[in-house]
ZADO-638514 format. One record per residue (C-alpha): x, y negated, z; residue in one letter. Coordinates in steps of 0.25 Angstrom, whole numbers, plus 5000, padded with zeros to 4 digits. Layout:
<pts>
[pt [X; Y; Z]; 'A']
...
</pts>
This chain:
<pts>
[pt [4726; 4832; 5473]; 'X']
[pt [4733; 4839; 5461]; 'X']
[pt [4738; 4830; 5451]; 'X']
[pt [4746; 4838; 5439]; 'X']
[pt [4756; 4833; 5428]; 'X']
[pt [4763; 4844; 5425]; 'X']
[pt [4776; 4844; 5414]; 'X']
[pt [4782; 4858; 5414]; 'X']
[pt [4795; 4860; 5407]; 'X']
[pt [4803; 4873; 5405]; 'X']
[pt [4819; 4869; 5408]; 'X']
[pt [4830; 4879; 5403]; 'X']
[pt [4828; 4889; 5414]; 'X']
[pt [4813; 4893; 5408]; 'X']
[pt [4807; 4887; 5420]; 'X']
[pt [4795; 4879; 5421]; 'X']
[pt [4796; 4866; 5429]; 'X']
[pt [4784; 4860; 5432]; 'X']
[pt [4782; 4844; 5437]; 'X']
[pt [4769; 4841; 5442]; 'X']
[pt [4760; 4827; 5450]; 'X']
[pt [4755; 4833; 5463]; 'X']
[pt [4747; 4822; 5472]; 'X']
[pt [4757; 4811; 5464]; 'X']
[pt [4769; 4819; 5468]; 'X']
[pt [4778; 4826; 5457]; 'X']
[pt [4781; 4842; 5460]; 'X']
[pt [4789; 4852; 5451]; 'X']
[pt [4785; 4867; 5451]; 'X']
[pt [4798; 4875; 5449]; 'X']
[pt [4800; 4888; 5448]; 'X']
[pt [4787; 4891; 5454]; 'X']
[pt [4791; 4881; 5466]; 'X']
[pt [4784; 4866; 5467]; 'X']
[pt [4793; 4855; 5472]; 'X']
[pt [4788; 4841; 5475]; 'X']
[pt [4796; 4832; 5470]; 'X']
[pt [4791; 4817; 5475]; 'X']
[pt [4781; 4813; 5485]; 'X']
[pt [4773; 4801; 5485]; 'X']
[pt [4777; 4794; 5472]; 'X']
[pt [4765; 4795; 5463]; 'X']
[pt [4772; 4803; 5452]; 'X']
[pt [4768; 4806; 5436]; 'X']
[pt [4772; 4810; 5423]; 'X']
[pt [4783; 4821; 5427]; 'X']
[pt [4790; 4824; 5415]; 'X']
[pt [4804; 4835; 5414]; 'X']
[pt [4816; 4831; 5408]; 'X']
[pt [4820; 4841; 5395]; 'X']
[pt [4829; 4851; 5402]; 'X']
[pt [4816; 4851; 5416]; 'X']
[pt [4828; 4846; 5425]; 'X']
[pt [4822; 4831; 5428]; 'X']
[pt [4807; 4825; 5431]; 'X']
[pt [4803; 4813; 5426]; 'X']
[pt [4792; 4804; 5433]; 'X']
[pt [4786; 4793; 5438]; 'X']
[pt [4783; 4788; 5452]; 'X']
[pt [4775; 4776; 5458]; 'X']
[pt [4760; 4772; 5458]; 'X']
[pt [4765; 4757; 5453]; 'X']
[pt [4776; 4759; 5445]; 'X']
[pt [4782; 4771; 5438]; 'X']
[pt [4797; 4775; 5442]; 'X']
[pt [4804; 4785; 5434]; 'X']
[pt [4807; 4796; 5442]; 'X']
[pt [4817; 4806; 5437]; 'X']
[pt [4818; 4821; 5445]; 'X']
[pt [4828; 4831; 5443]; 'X']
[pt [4825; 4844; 5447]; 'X']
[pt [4837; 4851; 5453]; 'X']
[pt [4840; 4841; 5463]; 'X']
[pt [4828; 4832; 5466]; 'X']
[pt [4837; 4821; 5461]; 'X']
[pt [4827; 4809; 5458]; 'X']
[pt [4830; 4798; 5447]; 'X']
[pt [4823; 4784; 5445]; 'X']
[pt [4829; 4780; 5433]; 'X']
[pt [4822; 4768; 5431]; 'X']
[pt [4815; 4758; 5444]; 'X']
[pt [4805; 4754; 5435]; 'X']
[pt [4792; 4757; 5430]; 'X']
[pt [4796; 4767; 5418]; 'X']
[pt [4787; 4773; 5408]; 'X']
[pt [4786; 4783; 5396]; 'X']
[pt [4797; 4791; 5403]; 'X']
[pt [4802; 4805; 5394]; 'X']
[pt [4813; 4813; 5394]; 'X']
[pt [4823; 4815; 5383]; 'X']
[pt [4820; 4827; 5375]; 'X']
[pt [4835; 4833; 5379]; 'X']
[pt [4841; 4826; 5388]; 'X']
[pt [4838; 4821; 5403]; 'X']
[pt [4835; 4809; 5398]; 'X']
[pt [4822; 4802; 5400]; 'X']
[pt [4817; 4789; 5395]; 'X']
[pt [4806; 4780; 5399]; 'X']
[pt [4801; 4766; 5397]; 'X']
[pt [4801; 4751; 5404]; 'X']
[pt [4793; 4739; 5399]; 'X']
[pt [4797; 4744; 5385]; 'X']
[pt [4810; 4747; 5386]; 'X']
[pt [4813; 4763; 5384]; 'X']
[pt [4824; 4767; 5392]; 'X']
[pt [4832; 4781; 5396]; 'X']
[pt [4838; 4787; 5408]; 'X']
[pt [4847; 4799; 5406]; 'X']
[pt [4845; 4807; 5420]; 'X']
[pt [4859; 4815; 5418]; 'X']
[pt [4870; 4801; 5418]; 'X']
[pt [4873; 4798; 5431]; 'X']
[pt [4871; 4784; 5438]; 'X']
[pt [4863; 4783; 5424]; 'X']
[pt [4853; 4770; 5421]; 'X']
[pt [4841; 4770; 5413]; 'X']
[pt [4845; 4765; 5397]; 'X']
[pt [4836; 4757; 5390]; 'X']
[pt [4833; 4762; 5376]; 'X']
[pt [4824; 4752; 5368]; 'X']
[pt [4815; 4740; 5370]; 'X']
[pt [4801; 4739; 5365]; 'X']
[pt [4796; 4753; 5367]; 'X']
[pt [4783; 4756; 5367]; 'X']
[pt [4784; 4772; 5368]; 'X']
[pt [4794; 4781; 5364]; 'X']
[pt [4799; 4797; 5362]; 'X']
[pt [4810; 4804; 5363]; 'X']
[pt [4816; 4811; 5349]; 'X']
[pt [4815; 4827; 5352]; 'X']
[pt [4831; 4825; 5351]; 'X']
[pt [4830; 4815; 5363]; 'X']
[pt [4840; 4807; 5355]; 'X']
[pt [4830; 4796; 5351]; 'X']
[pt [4816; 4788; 5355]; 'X']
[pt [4804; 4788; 5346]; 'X']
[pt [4801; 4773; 5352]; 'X']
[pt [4789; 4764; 5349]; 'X']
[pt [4789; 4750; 5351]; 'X']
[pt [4775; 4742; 5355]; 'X']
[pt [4768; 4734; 5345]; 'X']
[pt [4769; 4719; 5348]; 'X']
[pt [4758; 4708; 5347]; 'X']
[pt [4762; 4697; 5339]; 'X']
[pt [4753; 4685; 5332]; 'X']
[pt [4751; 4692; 5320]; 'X']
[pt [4745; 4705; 5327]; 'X']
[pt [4752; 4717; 5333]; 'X']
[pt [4765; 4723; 5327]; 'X']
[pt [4765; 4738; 5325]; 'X']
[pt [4772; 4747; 5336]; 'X']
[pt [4786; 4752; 5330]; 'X']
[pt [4795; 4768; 5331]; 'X']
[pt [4808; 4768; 5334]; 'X']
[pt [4819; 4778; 5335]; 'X']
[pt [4828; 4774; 5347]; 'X']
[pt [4841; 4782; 5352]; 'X']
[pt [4839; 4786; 5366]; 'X']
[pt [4853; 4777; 5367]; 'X']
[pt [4849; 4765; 5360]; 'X']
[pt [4850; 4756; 5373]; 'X']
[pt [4842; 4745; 5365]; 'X']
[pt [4850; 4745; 5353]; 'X']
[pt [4841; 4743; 5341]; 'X']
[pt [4850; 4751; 5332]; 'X']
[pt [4849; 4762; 5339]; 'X']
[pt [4834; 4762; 5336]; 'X']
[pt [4826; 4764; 5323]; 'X']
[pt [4813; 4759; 5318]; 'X']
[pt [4804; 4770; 5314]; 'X']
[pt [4793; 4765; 5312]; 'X']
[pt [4783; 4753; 5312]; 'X']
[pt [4768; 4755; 5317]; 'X']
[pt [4760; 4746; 5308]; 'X']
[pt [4756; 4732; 5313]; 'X']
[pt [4741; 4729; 5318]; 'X']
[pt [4731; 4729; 5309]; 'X']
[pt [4715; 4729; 5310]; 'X']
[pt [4715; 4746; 5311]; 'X']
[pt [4729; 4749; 5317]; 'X']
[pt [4735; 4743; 5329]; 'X']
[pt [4749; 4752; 5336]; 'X']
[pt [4752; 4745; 5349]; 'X']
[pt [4765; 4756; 5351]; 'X']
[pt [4765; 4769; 5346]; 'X']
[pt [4767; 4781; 5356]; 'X']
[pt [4767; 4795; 5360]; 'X']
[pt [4777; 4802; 5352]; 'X']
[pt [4777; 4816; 5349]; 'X']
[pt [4788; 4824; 5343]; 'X']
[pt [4783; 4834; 5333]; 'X']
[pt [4793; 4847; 5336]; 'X']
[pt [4796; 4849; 5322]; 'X']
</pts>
């Protein structure tokens, strides 16, 4: 059995890097040469740092361990021994960013003796700005005896550490009403322009 996920990134050298799922195994093709790089840890969702030097992943058929790879010497990361979620990379650093029961955190792969930073409280999805200097956050809508309130956007430094001024309201979804009800808003694409 061949499962596929493939991500394929071109790093500063022009050549392709390819991560892919193989009977629940992540391998890399490189240069034309496949490597496995985990046996018998149920991976998924590969993802490649900006610069192709670090793999993202999560192992585990019960919980989902971040796992954090880099290439030019098999070293192996865990930043965080919980279940994390929503894991992305920075857009220009080796910096990746994940979520834990609400709570959006960091982990900057090049400190070392490094720990995870938590960012903001109450998230309900987030992006990164294209200048990987910020997060586009969403916060979940809350039920209260009056009805729903509407999901808010936020603007959150990547350095807030859950300091509310170092975070913006945006904008306010509306609250439910009998034709519109927003739970959390989510997906966030970046036009290029």
């Amino acid at each position: 059995m061949f499962l596929c996920s493939i991500t394929i990134t071109s790093a500063e050298n022009n050549s392709v890097k390819v991560a892919f799922i193989r009977h629940h195994n992540l391998w890399i093709k490189v240069e034309g040469k496949e490597k496995q790089l985990t046996k018998g840890e149920n991976i998924t969702g590969p993802k490649w740092s900006h610069d192709g030097e670090w793999l993202a992943y999560v192992k585990g058929k019960k919980q989902n361990i971040l796992e954090l790879y880099r290439l030019k010497d098999g070293k192996k990361v865990t930043p965080f021994h919980s279940e994390a979620s929503n894991y992305q990379w920075s857009p220009t650093e080796n910096i990746i960013a994940f979520i834990f029961t609400g709570t959006l955190n960091t982990f900057d792969v090049e400190k070392k003796n490094a720990d995870f930073e938590n960012v903001s409280a109450g998230v309900g999805d987030y992006a990164w700005y294209p200048d990987g200097k910020n997060f586009l956050v969403s916060s979940e809508a809350h039920l209260l005896p009056t009805g729903w309130t509407g999901a808010q956007l936020y603007e959150v430094q990547k350095d807030a550490h859950m300091n509310p001024h170092k975070m913006k309201h945006l904008y306010a979804l509306p609250n439910e009403h009998d034709d519109f009800l927003a739970l959390v808003a989510s997906g966030f694409k970046w036009s290029p322009d």
